[in-house]
PLY file of the C-alpha trace (Angstrom):
ply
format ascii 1.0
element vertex 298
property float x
property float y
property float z
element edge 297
property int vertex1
property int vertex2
end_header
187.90 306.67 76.72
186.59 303.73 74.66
183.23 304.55 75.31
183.63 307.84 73.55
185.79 306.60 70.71
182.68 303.93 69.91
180.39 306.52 69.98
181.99 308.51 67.36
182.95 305.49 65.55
179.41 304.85 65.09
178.17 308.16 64.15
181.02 307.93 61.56
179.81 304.55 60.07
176.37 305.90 59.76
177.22 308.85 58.05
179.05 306.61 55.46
175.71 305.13 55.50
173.84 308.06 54.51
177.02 308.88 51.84
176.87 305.15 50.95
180.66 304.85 51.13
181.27 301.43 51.72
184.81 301.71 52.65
183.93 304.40 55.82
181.49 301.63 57.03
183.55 298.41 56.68
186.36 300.91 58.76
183.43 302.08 61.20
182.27 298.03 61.68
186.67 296.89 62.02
186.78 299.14 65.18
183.81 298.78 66.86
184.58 295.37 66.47
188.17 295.74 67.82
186.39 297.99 70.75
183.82 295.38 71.47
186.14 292.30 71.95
188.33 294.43 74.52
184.86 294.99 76.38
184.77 291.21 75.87
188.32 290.26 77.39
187.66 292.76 80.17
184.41 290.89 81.03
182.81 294.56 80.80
179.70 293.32 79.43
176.91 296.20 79.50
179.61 297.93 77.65
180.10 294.62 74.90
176.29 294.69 74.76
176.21 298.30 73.88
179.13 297.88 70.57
177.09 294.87 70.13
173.88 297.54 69.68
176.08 299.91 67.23
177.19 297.37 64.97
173.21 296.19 64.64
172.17 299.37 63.98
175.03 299.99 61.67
174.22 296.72 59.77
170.53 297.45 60.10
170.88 300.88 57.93
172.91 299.82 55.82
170.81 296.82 54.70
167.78 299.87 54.55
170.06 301.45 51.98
170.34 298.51 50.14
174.51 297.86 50.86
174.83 294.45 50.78
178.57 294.34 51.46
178.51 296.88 54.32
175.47 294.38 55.65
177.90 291.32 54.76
180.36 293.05 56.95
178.17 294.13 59.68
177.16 290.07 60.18
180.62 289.09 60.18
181.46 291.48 63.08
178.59 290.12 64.67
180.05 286.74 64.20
183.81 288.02 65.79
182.03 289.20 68.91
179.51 286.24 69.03
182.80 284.22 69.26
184.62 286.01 71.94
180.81 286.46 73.96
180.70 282.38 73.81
184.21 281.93 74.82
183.65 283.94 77.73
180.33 282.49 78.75
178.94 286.15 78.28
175.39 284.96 78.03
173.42 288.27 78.15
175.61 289.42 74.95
175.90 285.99 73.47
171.72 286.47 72.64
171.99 290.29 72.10
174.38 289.27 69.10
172.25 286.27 67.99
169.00 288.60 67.83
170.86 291.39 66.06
171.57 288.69 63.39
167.85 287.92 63.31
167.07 292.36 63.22
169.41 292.49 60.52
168.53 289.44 58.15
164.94 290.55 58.21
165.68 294.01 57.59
167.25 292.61 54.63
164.80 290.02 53.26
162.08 293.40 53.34
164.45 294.87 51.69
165.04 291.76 48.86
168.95 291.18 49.79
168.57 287.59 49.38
172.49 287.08 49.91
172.58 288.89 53.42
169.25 287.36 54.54
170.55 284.03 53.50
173.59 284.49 55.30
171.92 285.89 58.43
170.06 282.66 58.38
172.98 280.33 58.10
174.85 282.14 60.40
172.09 281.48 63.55
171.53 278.12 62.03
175.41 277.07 62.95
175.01 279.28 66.57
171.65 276.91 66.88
173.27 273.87 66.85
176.10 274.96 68.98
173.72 276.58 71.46
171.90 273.88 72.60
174.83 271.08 72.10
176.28 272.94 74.84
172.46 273.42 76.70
172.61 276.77 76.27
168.88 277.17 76.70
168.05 281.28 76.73
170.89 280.96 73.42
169.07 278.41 71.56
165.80 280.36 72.20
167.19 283.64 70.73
168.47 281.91 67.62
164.71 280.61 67.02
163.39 284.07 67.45
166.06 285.40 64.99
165.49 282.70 62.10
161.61 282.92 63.14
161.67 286.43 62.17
163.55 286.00 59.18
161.36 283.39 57.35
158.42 285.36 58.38
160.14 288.20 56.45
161.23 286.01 53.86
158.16 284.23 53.28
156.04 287.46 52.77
158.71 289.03 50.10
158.53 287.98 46.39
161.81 286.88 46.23
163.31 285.16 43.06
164.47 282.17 45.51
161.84 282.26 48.12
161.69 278.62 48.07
165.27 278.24 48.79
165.47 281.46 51.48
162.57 280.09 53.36
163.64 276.42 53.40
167.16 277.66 54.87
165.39 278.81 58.04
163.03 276.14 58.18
165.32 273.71 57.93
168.03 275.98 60.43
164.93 275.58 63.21
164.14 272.16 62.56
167.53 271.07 63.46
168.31 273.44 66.05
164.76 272.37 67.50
165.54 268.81 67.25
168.84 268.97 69.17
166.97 270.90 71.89
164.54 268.38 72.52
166.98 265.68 72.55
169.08 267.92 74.62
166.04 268.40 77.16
165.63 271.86 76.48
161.83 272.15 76.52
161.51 275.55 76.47
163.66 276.01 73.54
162.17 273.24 71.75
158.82 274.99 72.25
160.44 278.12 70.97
161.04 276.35 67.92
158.08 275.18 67.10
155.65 278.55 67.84
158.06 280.25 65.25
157.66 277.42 62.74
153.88 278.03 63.46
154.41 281.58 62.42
156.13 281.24 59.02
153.43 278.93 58.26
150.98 281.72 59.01
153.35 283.90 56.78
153.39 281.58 54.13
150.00 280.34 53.98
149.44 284.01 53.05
151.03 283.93 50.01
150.02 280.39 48.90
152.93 278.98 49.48
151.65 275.43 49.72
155.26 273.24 49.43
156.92 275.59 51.93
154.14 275.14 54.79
154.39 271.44 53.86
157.85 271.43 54.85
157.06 273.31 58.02
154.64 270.78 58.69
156.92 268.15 58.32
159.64 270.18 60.68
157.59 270.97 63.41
156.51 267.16 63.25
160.29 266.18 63.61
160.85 268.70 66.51
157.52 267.21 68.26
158.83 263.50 67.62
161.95 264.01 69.40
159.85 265.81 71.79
158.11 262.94 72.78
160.47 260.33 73.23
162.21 262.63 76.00
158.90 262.98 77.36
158.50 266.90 77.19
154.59 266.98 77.44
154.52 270.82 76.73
156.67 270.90 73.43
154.86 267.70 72.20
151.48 269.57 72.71
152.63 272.49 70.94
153.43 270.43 67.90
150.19 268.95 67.91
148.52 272.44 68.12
151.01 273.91 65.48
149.52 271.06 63.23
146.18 271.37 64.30
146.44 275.38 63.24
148.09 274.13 60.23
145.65 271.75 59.00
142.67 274.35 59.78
143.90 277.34 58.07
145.14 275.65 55.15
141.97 274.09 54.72
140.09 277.65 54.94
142.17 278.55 52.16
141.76 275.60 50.29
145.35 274.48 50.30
144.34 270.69 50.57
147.60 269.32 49.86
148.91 271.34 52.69
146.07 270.60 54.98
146.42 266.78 54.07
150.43 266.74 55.29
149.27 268.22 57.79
146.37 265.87 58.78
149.16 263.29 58.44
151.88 264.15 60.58
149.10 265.22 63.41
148.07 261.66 63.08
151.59 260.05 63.92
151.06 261.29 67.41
149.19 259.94 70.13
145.63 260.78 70.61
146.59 262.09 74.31
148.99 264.17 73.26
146.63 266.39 71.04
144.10 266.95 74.27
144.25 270.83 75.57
145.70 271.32 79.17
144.92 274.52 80.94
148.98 274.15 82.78
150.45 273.07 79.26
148.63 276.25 77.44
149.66 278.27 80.33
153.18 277.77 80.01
153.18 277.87 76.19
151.84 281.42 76.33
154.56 282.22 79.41
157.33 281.31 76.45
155.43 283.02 73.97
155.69 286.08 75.74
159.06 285.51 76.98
160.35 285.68 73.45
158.15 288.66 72.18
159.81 290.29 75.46
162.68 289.10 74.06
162.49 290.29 70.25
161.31 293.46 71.01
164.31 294.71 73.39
166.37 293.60 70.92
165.28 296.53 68.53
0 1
1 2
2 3
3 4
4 5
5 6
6 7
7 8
8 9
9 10
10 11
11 12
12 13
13 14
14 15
15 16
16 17
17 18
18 19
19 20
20 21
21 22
22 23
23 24
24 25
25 26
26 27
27 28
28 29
29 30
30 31
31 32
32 33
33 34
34 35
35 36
36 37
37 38
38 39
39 40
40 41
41 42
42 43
43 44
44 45
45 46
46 47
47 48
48 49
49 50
50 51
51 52
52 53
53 54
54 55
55 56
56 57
57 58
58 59
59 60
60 61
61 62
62 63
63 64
64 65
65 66
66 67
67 68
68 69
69 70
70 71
71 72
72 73
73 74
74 75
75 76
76 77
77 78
78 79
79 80
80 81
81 82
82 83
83 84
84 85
85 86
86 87
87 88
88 89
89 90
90 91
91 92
92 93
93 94
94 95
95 96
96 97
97 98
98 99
99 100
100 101
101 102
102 103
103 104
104 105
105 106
106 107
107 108
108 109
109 110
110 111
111 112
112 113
113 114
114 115
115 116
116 117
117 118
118 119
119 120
120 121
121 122
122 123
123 124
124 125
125 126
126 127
127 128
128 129
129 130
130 131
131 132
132 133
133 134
134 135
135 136
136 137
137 138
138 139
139 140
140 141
141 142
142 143
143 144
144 145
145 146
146 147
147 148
148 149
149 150
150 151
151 152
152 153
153 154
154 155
155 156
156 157
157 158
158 159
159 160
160 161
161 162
162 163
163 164
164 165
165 166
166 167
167 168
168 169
169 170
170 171
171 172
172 173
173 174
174 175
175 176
176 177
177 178
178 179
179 180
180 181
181 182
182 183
183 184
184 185
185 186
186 187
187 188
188 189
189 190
190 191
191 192
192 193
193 194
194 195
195 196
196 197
197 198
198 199
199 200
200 201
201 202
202 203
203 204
204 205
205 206
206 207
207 208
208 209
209 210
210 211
211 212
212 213
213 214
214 215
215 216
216 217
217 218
218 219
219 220
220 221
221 222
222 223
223 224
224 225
225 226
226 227
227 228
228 229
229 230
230 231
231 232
232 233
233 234
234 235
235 236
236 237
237 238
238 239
239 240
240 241
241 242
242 243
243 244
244 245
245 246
246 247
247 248
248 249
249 250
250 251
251 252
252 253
253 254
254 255
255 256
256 257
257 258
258 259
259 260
260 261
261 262
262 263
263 264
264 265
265 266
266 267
267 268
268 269
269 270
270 271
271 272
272 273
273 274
274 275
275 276
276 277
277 278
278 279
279 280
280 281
281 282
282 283
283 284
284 285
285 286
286 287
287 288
288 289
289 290
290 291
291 292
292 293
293 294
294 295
295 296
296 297
C-alpha cells in the first residue's frame, strides 16, 4: 500500500516541478518523508532506500528548474531520514542519503544556487564529523564523495562567492578527513584526500590560485594526522596529491600555488613521498570503490 502511495506521491511532486508550484512539492517532499521514516522504523530498508531515491530526484529537478526553496526542502527531508537511517544503524541508506546530498548540491552549484549548494555542503560537513566520530567508515567515505563533487562543481561555476562556496567544502573535507585519520579510518582518510586532489584539478582550471592553496594546505593537514597514526597509504596519497599539485600548477604558471605546495610536500618525510606498487594498488582499489560508489548513486 505504501509503496504505491510513494509512487504517486512522487509523480505528483514532479509534476509540481514541471508547474513550478512550490507548495505541491514541499507537500510531495512532507510525505515521502513521513513514508520513508515508517520504512525506517520497520527496518524495511530497500524500501527506505527507494523514498530515499524519490526525494533525490525530486530535489534534483527542482534545483534544474532553478527552485531553491523546493531544493531547500528536498535537503531537509534528506536530513529527517538521514536521522532516523543513523538511529537505526541503517548503513546502506545512511550513504544513499549522504550521496543524494552530494547529487543534489552539485546539481545546484551548475545551476548557480549558491544557497542550496552551500547548504548541501554544510549539511555533509556536520554528517562528516559524526560519521567517522562514531567509525563509520563506508559513511565518512560517502560524505567525501558528496562534498568532492560539490567543490568540483563549485569550483568550475562563476559564482559571485566562489571563494567562500569552495572553501566550505574544502574546509568540510579537511576536517572530516582529519578525524578519520585520527580515528584510524585509512580508507576514508584516503577518500578525502583524492577528492581534495580533484577540486584542485577543478580549480587550477579556472586560476583559482588562493583556493588550491588552501587545498594544499588541507590535504597537508589530513596527511599529517595521517602519519602520526601510521597509515602509510593515506600519508602517500598526500604526498602524491602535493606532488600533482605542485606540477600542474607550475605548468600553468601558478607559482604561488606551486610554491605552497612545494612547502607542505617538504614537511613530510623523504620516505613517505617514494612510490609503492601495494600502496598505488590500493589507492586505485578506493578510487574505484568510490566512482562505483558515486555513480549508483545517480
Amino acid at each position: 500500500m505504501l509503496s504505491r502511495e510513494k509512487d504517486q506521491v512522487t509523480h505528483q511532486g514532479l509534476a509540481s516541478v514541471e508547474e513550478e508550484f512550490d507548495e505541491g512539492v514541499g507537500q510531495a517532499l512532507a510525505s515521502l518523508t513521513e513514508i520513508g521514516t515508517v520504512y525506517l522504523s520497520e527496518k524495511k530498508e530497500v524500501e527506505a532506500q527507494s523514498t530515499v531515491a524519490s526525494i533525490k530526484e525530486i530535489g534534483k529537478a527542482a534545483a534544474l528548474q532553478g527552485m531553491e526553496n523546493a531544493a531547500v526542502n528536498a535537503i531537509r527531508s534528506l536530513e529527517r531520514m538521514l536521522q532516523y537511517s543513523m538511529e537505526q544503524n541503517m548503513e546502506g541508506t545512511t550513504v544513499r542519503v549522504l550521496l543524494s546530498f552530494g547529487t543534489i548540491g552539485k546539481t545546484a552549484a551548475e545551476q548557480q544556487l549558491e544557497t542550496v549548494a552551500k547548504l548541501a555542503a554544510s549539511v555533509l560537513g556536520k554528517s562528516g564529523n559524526t560519521a567517522a566520530f562514531l567509525n563509520r567508515e563506508r559513511e565518512t567515505i560517502a560524505v567525501a564523495i558528496g562534498l568532492g563533487e560539490i567543490g568540483k562543481a563549485v569550483a568550475r561555476m562563476k559564482f559571485s562567492d566562489v571563494s567562500e562556496n569552495t572553501a566550505i567544502c574544502v574546509s568540510c573535507l579537511g576536517d572530516t578527513g582529519k578525524l578519520a585519520a585520527q580515528k584510524s579510518l585509512e580508507e576514508a582518510a584516503v577518500g578525502v584526500e583524492i577528492m581534495l586532489e580533484e577540486i584542485a584539478a577543478a580549480a587550477m582550471q579556472e586560476n583559482l590560485q588562493s583556493e588550491v592553496r588552501n587545498i594544499a594546505s588541507s590535504i597537508e593537514e589530513v596527511g599529517k594526522s595521517a602519519e602520526q597514526e601510521d597509515m602509510e597509504s593515506a600519508v602517500f596519497q598526500a604526498t602524491s596529491a602535493l606532488q600533482t599539485i605542485m606540477s600542474n600548477a607550475g605548468n600553468r604558471y601558478l607559482h604561488e600555488t606551486s610554491i605552497a605546495a612545494k612547502i607542505a610536500l617538504e614537511s613530510f618525510n623523504e620516505l613517505d613521498i617514494i612510490n609503492d606498487e601495494t600502496r598505488i594498488r590500493k589507492i586505485e582499489e578506493i578510487r574505484k570503490m568510490m566512482r562505483a560508489l558515486w555513480a549508483d548513486s545517480k
